[in-house]
LUMNUDREN-956902 format. One record per residue: residue number from 1; residue in three letters; chain; x, y, z of N, C-alpha, C, O, CB in turn. Coordinates in nm, 4 decimals, m for minus. Atoms other than C-alpha are relative to their C-alpha. Glycine has a CB too. Layout:
% residues N
[NUM,"ala","A",[X,Y,Z],[X,Y,Z],[X,Y,Z],[X,Y,Z],[X,Y,Z]];
...
This chain:
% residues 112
[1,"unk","A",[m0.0030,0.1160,0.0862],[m4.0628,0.8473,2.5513],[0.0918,0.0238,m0.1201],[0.1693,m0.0634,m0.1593],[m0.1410,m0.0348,m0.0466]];
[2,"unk","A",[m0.1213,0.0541,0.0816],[m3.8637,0.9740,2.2746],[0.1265,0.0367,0.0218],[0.1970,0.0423,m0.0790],[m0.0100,0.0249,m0.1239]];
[3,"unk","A",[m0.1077,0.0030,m0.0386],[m3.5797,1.0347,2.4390],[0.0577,m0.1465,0.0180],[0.1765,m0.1753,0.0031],[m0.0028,0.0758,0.1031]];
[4,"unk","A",[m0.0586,0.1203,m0.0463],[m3.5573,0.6856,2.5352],[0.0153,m0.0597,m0.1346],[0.1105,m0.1378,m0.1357],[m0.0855,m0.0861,0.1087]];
[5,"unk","A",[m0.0113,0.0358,0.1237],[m3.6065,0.6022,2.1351],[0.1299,0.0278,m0.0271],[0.2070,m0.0680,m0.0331],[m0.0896,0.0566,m0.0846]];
[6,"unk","A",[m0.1553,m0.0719,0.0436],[m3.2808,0.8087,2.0472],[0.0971,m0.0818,0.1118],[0.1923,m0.1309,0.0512],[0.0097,0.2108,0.0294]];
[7,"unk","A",[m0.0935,0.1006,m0.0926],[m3.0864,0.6041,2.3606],[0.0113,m0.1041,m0.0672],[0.1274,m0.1447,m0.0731],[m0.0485,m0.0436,0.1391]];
[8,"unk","A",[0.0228,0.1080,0.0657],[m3.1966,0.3125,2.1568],[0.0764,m0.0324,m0.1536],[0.1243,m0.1328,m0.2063],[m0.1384,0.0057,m0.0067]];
[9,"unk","A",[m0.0539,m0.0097,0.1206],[m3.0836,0.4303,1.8446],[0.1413,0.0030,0.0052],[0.2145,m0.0445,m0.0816],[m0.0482,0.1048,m0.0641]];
[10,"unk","A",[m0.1574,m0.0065,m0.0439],[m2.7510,0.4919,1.9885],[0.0545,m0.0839,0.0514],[0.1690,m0.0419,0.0685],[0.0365,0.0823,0.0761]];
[11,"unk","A",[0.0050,0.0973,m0.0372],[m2.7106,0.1983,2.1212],[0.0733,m0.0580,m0.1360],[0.1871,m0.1010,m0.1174],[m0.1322,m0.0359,0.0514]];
[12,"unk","A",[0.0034,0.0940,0.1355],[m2.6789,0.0417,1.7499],[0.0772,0.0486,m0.1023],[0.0890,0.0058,m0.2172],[m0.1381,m0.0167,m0.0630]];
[13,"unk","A",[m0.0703,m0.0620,0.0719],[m2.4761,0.2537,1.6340],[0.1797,m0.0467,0.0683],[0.2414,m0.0418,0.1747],[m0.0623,0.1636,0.0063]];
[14,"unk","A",[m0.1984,0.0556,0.0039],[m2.0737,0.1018,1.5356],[0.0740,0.0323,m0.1099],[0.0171,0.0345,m0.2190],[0.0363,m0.1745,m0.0042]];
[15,"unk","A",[m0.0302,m0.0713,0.0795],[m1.8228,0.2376,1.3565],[0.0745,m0.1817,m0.0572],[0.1120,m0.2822,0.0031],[0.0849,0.1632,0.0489]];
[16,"unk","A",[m0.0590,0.1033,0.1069],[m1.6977,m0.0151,1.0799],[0.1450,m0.0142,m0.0072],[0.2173,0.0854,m0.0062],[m0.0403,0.0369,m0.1392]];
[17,"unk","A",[m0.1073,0.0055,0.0191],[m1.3702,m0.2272,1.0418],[0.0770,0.1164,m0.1792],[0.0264,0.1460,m0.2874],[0.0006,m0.1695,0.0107]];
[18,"unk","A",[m0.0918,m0.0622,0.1187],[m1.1003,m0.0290,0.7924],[0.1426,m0.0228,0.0276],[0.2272,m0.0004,0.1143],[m0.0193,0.1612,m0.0184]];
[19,"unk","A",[m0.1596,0.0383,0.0570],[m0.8156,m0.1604,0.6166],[0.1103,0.0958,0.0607],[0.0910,0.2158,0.0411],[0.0129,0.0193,m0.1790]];
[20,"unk","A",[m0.1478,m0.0575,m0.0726],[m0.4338,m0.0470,0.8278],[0.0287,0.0686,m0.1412],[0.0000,0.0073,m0.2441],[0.1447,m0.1383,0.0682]];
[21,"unk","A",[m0.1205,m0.0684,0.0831],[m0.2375,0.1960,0.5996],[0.1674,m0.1043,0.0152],[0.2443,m0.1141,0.1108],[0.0225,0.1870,0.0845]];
[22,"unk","A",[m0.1042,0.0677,m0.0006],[0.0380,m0.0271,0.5028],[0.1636,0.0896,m0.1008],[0.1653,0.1651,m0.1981],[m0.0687,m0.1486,m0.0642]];
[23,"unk","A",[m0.0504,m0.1090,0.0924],[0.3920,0.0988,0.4164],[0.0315,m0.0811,m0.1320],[0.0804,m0.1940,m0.1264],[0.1392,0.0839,0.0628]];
[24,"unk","A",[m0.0341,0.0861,0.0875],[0.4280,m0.0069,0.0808],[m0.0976,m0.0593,m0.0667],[m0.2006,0.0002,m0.0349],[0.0689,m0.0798,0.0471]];
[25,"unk","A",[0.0244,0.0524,0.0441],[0.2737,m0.2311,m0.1298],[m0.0911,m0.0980,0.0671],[m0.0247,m0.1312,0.1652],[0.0811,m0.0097,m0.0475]];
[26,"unk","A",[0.0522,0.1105,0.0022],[0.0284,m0.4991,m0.0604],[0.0259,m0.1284,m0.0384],[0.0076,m0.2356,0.0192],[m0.0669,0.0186,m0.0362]];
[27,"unk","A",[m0.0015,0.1530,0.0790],[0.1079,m0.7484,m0.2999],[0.0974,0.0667,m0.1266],[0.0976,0.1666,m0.1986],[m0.1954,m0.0793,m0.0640]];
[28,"unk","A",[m0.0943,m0.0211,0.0839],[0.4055,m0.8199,m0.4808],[m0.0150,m0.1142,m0.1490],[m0.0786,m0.2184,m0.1336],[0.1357,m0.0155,0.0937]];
[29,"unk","A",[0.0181,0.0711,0.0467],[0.4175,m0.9825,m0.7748],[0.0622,m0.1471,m0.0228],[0.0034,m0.2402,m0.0780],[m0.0132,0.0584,m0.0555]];
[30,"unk","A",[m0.0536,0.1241,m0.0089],[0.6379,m1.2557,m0.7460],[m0.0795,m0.1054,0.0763],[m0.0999,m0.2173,0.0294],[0.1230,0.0145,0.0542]];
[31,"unk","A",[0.0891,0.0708,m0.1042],[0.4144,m1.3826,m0.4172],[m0.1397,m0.0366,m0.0219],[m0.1903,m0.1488,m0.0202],[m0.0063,0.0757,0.1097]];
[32,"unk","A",[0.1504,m0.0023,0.0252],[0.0748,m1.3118,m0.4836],[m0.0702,0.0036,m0.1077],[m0.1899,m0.0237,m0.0992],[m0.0467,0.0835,0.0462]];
[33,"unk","A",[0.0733,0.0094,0.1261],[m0.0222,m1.2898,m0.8196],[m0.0038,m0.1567,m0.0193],[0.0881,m0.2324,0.0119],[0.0744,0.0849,m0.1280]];
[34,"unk","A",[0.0478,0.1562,0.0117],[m0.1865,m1.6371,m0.9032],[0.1365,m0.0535,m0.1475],[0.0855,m0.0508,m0.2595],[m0.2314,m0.0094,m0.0660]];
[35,"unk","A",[m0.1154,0.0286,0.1168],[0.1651,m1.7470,m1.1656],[m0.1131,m0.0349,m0.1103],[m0.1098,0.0516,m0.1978],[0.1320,m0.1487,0.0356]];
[36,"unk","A",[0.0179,m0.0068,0.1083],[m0.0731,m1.8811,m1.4114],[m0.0581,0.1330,m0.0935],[m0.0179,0.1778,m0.2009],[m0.0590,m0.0949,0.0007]];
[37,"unk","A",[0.0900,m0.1352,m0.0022],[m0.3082,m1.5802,m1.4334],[0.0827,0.0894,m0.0632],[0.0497,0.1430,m0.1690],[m0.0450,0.0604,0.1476]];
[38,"unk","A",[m0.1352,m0.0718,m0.0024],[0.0390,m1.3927,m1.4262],[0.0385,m0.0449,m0.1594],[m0.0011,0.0409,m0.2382],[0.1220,m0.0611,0.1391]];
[39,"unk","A",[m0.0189,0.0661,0.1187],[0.1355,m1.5694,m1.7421],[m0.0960,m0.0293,m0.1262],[m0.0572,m0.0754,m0.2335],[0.0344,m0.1020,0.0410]];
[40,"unk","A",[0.1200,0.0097,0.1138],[m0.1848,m1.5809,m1.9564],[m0.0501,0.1465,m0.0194],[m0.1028,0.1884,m0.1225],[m0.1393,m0.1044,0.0512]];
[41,"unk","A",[0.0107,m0.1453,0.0478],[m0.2210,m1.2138,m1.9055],[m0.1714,0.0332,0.0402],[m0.2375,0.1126,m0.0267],[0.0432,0.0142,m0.1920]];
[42,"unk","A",[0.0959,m0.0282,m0.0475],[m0.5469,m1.2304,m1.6935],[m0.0316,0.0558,0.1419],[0.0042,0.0057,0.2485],[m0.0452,m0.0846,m0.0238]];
[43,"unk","A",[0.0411,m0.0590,m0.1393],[m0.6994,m0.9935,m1.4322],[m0.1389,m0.0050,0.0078],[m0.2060,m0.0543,m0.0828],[0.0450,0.1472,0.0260]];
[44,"unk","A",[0.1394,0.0150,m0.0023],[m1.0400,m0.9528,m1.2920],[m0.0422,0.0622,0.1682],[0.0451,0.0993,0.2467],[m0.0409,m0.1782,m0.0356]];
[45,"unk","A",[0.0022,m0.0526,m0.0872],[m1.2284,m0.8369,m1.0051],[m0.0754,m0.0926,0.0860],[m0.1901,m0.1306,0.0623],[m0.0339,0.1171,m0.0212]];
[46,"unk","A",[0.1061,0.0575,m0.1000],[m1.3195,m1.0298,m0.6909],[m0.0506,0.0634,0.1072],[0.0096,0.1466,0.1750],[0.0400,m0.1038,0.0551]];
[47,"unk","A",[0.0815,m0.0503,m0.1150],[m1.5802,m0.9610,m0.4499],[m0.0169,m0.0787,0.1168],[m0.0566,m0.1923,0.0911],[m0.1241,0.0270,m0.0402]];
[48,"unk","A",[m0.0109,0.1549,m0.0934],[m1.5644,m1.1640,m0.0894],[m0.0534,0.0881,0.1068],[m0.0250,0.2075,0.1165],[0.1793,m0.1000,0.0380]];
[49,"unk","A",[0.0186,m0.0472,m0.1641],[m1.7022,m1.0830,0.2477],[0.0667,m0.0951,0.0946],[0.0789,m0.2176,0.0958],[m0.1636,0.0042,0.0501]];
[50,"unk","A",[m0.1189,0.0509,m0.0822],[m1.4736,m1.1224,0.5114],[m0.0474,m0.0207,0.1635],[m0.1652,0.0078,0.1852],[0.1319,0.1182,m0.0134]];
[51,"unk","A",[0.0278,m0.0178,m0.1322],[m1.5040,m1.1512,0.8718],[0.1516,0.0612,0.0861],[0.2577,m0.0001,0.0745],[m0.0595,m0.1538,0.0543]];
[52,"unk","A",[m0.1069,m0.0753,m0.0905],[m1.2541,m0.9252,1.1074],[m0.0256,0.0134,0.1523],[m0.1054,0.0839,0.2140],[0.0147,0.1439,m0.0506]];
[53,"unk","A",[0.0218,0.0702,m0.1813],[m1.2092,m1.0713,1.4822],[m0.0123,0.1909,0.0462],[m0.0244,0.2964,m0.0160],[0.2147,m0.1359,0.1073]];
[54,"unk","A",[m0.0770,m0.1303,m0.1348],[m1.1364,m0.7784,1.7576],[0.1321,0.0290,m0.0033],[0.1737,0.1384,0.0347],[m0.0024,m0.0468,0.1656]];
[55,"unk","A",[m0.1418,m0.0418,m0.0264],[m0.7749,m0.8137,1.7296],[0.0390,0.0893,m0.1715],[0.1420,0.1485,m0.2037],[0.1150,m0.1724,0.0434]];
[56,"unk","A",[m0.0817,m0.0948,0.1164],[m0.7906,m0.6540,1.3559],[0.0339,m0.1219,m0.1383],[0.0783,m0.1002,m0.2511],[0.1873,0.0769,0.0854]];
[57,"unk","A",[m0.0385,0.1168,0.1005],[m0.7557,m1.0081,1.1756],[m0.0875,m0.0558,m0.0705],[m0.1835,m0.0792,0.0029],[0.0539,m0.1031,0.0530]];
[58,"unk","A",[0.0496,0.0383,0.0483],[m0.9267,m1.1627,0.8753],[m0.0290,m0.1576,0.0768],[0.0634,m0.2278,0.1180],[0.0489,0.0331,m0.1080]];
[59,"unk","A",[m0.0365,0.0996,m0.0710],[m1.0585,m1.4562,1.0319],[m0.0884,m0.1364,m0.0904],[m0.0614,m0.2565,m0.0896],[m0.0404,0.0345,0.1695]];
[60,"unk","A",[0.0481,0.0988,0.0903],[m1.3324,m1.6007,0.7609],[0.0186,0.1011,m0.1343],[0.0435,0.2216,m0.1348],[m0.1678,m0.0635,0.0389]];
[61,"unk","A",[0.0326,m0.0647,0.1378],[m1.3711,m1.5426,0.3561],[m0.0525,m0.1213,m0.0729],[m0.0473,m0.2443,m0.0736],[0.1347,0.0739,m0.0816]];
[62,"unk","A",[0.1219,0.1134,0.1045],[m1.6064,m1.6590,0.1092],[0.0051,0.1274,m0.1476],[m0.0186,0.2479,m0.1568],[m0.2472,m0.0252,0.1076]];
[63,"unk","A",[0.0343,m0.0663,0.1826],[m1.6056,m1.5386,m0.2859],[m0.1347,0.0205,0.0721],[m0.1891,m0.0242,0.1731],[0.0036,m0.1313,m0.1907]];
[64,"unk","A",[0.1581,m0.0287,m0.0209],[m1.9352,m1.3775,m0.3171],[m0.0369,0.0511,m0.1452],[m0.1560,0.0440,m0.1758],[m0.0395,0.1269,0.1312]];
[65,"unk","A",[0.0035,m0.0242,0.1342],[m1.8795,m1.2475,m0.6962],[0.1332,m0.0516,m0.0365],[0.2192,m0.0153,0.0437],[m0.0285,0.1465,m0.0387]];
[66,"unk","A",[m0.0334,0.0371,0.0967],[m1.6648,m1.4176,m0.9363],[0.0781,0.0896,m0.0768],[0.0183,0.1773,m0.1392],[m0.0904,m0.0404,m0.0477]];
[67,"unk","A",[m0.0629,m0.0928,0.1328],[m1.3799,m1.2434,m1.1532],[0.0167,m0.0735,m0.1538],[0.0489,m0.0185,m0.2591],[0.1667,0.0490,0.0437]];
[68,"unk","A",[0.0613,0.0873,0.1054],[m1.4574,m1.5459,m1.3880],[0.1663,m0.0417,m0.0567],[0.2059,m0.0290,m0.1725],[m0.1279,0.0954,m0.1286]];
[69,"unk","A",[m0.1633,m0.0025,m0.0164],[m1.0611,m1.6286,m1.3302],[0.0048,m0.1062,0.1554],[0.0133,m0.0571,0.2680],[0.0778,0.2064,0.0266]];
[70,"unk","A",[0.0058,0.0634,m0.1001],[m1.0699,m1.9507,m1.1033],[0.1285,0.0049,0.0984],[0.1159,m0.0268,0.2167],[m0.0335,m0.1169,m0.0436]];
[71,"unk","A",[m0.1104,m0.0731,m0.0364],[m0.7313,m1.8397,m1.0120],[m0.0018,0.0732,0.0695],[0.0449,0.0613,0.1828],[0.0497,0.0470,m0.0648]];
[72,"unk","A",[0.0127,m0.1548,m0.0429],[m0.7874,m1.5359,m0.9338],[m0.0662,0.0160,0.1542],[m0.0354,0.0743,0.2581],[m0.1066,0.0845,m0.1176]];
[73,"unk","A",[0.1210,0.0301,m0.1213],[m1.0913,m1.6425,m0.7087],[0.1114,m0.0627,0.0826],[0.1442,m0.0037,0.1855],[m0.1588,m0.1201,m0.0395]];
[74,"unk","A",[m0.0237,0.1033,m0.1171],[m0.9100,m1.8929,m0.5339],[0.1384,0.0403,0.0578],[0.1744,m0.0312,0.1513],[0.0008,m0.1669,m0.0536]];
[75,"unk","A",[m0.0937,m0.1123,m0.0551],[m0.5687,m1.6127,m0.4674],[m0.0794,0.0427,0.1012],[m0.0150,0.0459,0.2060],[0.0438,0.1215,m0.0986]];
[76,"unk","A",[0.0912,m0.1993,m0.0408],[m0.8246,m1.3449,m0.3156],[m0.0198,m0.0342,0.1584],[m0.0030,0.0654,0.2287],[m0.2331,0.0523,m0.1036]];
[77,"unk","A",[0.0453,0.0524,m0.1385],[m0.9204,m1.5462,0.0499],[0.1723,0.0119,0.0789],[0.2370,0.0900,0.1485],[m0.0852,m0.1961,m0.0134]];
[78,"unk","A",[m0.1672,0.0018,0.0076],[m0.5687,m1.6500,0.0644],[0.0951,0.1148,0.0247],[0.1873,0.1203,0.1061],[0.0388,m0.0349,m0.1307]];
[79,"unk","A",[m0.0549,m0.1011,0.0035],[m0.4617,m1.3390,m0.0056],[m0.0182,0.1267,0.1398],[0.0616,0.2057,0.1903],[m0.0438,0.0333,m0.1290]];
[80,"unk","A",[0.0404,m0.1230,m0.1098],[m0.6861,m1.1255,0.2731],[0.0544,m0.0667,0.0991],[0.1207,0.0153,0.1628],[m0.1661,0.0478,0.0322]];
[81,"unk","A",[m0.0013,0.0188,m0.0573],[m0.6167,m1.3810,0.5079],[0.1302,0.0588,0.0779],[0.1440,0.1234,0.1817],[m0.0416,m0.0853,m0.0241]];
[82,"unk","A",[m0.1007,m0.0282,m0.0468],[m0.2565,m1.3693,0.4908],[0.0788,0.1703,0.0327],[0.1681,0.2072,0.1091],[0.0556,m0.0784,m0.0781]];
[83,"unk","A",[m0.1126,m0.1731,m0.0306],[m0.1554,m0.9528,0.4489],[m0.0874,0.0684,0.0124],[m0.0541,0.1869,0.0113],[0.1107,0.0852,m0.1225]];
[84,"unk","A",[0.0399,m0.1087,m0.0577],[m0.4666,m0.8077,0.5410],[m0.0568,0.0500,0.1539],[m0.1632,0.0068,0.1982],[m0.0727,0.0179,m0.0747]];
[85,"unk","A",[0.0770,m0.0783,m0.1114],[m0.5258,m0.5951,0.8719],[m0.0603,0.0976,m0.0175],[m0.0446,0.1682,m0.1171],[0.0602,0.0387,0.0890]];
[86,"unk","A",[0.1105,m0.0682,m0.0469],[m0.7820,m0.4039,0.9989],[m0.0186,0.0981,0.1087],[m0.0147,0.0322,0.2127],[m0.0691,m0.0793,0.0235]];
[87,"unk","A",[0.0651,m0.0879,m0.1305],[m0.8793,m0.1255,1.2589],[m0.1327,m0.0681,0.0141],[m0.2188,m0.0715,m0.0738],[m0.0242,0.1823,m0.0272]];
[88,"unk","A",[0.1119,0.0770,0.0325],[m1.1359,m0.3506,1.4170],[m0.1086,0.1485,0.0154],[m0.0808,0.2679,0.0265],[m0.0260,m0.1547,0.1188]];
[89,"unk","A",[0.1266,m0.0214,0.0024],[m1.4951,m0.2507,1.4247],[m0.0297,0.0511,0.1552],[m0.0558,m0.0420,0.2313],[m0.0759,m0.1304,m0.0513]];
[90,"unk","A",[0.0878,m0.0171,m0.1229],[m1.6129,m0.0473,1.7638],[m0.1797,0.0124,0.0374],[m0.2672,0.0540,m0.0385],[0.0524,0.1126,0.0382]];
[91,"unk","A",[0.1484,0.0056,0.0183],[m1.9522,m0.0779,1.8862],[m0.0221,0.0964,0.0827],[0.0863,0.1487,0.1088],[m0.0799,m0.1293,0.0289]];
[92,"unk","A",[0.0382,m0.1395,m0.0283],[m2.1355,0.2308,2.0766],[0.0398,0.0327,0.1342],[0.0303,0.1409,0.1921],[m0.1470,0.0251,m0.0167]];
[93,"unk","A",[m0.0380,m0.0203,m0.1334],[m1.9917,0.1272,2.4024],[0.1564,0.0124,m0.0144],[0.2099,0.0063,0.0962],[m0.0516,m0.1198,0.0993]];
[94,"unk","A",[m0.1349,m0.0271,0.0338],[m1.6085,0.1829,2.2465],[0.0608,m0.1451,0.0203],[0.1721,m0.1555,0.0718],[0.0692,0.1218,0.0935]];
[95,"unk","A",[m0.0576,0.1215,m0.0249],[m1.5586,m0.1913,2.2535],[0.0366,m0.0739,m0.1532],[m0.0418,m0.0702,m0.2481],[m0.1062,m0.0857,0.0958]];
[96,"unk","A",[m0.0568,0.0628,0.1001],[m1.3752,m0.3730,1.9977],[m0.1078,m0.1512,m0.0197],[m0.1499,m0.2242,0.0700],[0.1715,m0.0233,0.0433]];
[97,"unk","A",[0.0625,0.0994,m0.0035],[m1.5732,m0.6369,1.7958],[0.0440,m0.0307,m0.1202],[0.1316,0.0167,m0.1927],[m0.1297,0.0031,0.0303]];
[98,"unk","A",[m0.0068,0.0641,0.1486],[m1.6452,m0.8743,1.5114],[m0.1082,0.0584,m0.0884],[m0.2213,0.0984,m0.0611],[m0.0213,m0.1652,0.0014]];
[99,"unk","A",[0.1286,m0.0837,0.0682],[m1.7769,m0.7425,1.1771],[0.0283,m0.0884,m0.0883],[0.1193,m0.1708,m0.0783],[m0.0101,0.1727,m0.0434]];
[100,"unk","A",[0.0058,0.1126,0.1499],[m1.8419,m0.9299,0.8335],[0.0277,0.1407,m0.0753],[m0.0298,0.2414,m0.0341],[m0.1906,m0.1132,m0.0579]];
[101,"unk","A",[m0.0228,m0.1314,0.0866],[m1.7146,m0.6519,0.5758],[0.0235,m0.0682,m0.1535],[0.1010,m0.1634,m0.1626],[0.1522,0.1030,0.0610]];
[102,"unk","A",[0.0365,m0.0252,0.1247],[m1.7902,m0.6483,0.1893],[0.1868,0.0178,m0.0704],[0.2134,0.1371,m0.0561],[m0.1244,0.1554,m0.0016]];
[103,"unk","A",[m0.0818,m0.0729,0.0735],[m1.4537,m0.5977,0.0102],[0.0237,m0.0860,m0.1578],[m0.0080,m0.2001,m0.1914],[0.1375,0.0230,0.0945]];
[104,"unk","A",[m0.0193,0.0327,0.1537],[m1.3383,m0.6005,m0.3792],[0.1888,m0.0166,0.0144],[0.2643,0.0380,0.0949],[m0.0735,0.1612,m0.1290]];
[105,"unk","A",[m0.1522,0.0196,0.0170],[m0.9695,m0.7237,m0.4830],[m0.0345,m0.0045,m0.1783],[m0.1035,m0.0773,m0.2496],[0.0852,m0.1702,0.0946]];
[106,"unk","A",[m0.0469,0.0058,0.1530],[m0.8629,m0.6071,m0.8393],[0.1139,m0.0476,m0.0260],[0.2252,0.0007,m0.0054],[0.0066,0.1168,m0.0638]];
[107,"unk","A",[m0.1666,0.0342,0.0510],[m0.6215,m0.8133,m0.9756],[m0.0183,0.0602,m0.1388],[m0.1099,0.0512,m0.2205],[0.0590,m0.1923,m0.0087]];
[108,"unk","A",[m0.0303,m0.0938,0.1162],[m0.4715,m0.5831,m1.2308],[0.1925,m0.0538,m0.0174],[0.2908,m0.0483,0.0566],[m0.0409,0.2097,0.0581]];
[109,"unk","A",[m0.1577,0.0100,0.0979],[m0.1436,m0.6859,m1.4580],[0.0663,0.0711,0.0578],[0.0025,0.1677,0.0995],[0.0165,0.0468,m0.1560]];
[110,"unk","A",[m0.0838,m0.0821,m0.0197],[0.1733,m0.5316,m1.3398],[0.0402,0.0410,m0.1606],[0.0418,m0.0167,m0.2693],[0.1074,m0.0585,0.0973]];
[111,"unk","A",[m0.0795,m0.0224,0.1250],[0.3307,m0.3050,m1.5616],[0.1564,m0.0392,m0.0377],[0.2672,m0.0267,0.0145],[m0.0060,0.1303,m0.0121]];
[112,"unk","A",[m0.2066,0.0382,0.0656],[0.6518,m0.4229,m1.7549],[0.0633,0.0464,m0.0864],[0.1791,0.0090,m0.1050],[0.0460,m0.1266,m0.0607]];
């Protein structure tokens, strides 16, 4: 019997999507920084859970904390959708799936 517990447990066990190593930069500022934000001299930190298909692609986002920068907020979806990939999510049978994942975006001032 507990052998068959530990089968069970293993079973449920998946390794989590993680962000591609990109070369370069993420986000430039000309593109992605929200221009007003950019211009008033405000950053902040948003929090969103995402959803990442099988193929590695953002496919939903939802704010979930507030950088109190409606700007900012309303860049950050926008933003994962369009430049971020993923190593998707495998589940215990080595199969590619969908995961909902937690991430933070700091928008931080470039330096000038």
């Amino acid at each position: 019997m507990a052998g068959g517990l530990a089968l069970v447990a293993l079973a449920l066990i998946s390794f989590s999507a993680e962000a591609q190593e990109a070369g370069g930069s993420w986000m430039t500022d000309d593109d992605d920084y929200p221009a007003k934000a950019l211009r008033e001299g405000r950053s902040g930190l948003v929090e969103v859970t995402i959803t990442v298909s099988p193929k590695g692609k953002v496919t939903d986002c939802t704010v979930t904390q507030s950088s109190g920068s409606s700007d900012l907020d309303a860049a950050t979806c926008p933003f994962f959708v369009r430049k971020m990939r993923f190593k998707p999510a495998i589940d215990a049978t080595g199969e590619k799936v969908e995961q909902k994942v937690v991430k933070r975006m700091n928008w931080t001032l470039p330096q000038r």
